[in-house]
N, C-alpha and C positions, 0 to 999 in steps of 0.2 A: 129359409132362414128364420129362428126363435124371434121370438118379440124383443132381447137383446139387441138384435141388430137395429133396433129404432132410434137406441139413445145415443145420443154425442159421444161417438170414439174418441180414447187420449190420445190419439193419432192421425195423423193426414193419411189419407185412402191410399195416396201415391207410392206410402211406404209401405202399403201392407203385403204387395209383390215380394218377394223374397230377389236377392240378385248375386245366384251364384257362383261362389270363385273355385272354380275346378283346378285353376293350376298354384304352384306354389305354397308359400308358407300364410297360415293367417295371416291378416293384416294387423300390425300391432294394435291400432286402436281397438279393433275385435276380441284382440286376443288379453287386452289390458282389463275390459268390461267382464271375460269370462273371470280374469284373475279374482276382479274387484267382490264379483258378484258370490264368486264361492268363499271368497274370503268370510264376507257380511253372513252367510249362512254358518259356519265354521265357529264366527265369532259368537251368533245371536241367536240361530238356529231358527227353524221355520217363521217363530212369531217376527225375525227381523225381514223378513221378506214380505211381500204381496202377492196373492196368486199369480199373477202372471211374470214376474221373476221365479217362484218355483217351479210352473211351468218351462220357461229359458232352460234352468237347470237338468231339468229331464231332456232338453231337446238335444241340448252341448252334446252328448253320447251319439245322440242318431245324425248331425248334421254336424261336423267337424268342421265348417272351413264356409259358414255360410252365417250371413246375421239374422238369429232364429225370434230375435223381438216382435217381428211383423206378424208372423208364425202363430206366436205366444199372444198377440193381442186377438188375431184372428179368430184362432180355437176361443178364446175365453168370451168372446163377441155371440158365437157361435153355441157354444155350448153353457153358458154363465157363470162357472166357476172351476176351480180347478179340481174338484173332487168331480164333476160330469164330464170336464175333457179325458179324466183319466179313465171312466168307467162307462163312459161309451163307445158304443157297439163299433163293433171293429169295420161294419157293412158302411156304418155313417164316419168312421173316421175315413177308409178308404176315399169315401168319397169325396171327399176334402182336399181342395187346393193343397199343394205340399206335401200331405203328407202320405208317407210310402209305407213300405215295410218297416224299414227301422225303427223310424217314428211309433208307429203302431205298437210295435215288439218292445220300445222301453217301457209307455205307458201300461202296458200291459203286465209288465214285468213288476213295475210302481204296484197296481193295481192288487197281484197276486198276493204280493210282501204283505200292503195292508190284510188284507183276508187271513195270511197263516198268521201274521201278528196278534190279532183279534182272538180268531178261533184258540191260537195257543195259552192264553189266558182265561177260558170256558174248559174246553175240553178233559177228563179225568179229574173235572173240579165240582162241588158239592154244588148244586146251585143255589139254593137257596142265601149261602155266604157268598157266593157271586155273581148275586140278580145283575148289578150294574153294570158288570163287564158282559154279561151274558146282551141285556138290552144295547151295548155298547159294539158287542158282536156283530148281532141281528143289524143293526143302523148303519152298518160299515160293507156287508155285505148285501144288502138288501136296498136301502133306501131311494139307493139314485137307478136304480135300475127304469128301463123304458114300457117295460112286459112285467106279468106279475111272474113271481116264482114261489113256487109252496116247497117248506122244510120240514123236515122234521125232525126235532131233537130227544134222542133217545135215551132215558134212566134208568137204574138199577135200583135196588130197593133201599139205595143209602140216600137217593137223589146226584147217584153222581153223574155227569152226560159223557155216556159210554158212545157216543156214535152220535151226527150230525150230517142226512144225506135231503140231498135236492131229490122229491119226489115228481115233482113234476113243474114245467113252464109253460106260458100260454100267450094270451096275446096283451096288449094295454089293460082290460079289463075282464079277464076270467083266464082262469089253470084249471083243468080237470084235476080232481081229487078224486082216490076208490081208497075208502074208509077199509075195505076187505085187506088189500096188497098194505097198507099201511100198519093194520093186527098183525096180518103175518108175519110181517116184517120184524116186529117186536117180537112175533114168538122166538124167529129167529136166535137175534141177538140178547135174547132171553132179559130182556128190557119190563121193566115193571110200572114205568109210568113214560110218558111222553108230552114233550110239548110242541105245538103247531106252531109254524111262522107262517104269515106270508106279507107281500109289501100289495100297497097302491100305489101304482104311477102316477093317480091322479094327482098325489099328496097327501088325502086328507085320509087318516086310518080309521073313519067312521065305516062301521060293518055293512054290508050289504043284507038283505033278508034272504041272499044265495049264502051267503057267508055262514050266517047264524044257523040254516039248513044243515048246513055240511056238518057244522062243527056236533049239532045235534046226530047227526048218523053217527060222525068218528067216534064220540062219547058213548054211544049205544053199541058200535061194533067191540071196543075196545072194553065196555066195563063185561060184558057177555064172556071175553076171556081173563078178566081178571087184570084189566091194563089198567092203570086210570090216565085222563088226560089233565093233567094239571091246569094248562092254560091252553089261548090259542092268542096268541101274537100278531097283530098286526100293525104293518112296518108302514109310515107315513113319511114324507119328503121330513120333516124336521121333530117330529115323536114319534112314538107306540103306545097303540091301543092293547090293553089286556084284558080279555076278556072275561079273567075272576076278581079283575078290580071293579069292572063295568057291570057285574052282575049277571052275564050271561054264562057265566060256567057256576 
């Protein structure tokens, strides 16, 4: 259990059991709270809710006929907000009281929508007139992750990002990177410049002296064919670190 679970729940423990009604029609008072609750999102849209009623709301799909609030308080107890219940590991949501397939499959579904949403605002776009959506990108798919993950985002000679693939994942605090497979790769998709992502789980997007290593070989494999690397990105619990603002590129 996270350090969350330390602080004073806005709930009694007793309610946090789920108690479900397998037969029959929801119970009106249930089914009034679903009304009320999609109304308020309808009328005011996310800012009129609280994580853990937009939480509720992902749950109403997977749990038709059960009061999913105890649920919704638990994950957010558990995980601390509603952007890590949605983007946590499916190993750890399994594991979790309640929740099943379903459960798993909506947030996941939440999860994916953020990601094409993002990217579809980056993607075939010039970067440099879309640094913010591009860091906006990166924060969305990266941030809350538990394991680091290394990107890489791929340009033409206009700067536009022709291609954006996951090179490689690893564990809390290191990803193998091969500077080689990543030139090629650009020769590939006939890519003129690139930029590097990757996050910290720990939070904080200070470089490592692994980090600033690697980023030194990528820039030396890549300017040999003629690539350059722009920048090297990295992704922290609540910013990013850039690497040609910070002086190391």
């Amino acid at each position: 259990m996270s350090h969350f679970a330390e602080q004073p729940l806005p709930f009694d423990l007793d309610e946090a059991t789920p108690v479900p009604i397998s037969q029959g029609r929801t119970p009106s008072y249930m089914a009034d709270h679903r009304k009320r609750l999609r109304a308020r999102f309808m009328d005011g849209g996310a800012a009129a809710l609280p994580d853990y009623e937009m939480l509720e709301l992902v749950l109403f799909r997977a749990i038709p006929r059960q009061d999913v609030k105890p649920l919704a308080y638990a994950l957010m107890a558990e995980f601390g907000d509603f952007n890590r219940v949605v983007t946590a590991p499916v190993e750890r949501l399994r594991a979790f009281k309640g929740v099943g397939d379903a459960v798993i499959c909506e947030l996941k579904v939440i999860e994916a929508a953020a990601h094409r949403l993002a990217r579809a605002k980056v993607l075939n776009k010039q970067v440099i007139s879309s640094w913010d959506a591009l860091l906006d990108y990166c924060h969305t798919t990266m941030a809350h992750r538990e394991t680091e993950q290394f990107r890489v985002l791929y340009l033409d000679r206009k700067n536009v990002l022709i291609a954006d693939e996951e090179q490689a994942k690893g564990t809390v605090d290191h990803v193998p990177v091969y500077p080689r497979e990543v030139a090629k790769r650009a020769l590939e998709l006939n890519a003129s410049a690139l930029i590097l992502v990757h996050n910290h789980p720990s939070g904080d997007p200070t470089p490592s002296q692994s980090d600033i290593d690697m980023t030194e070989k990528m820039e030396m494999a890549c300017s040999a064919l003629g690539i350059t690397v722009h920048d090297h990105l990295i992704v922290g619990k609540s910013r990013e670190l850039s690497f040609k603002s910070e002086g190391y590129l």
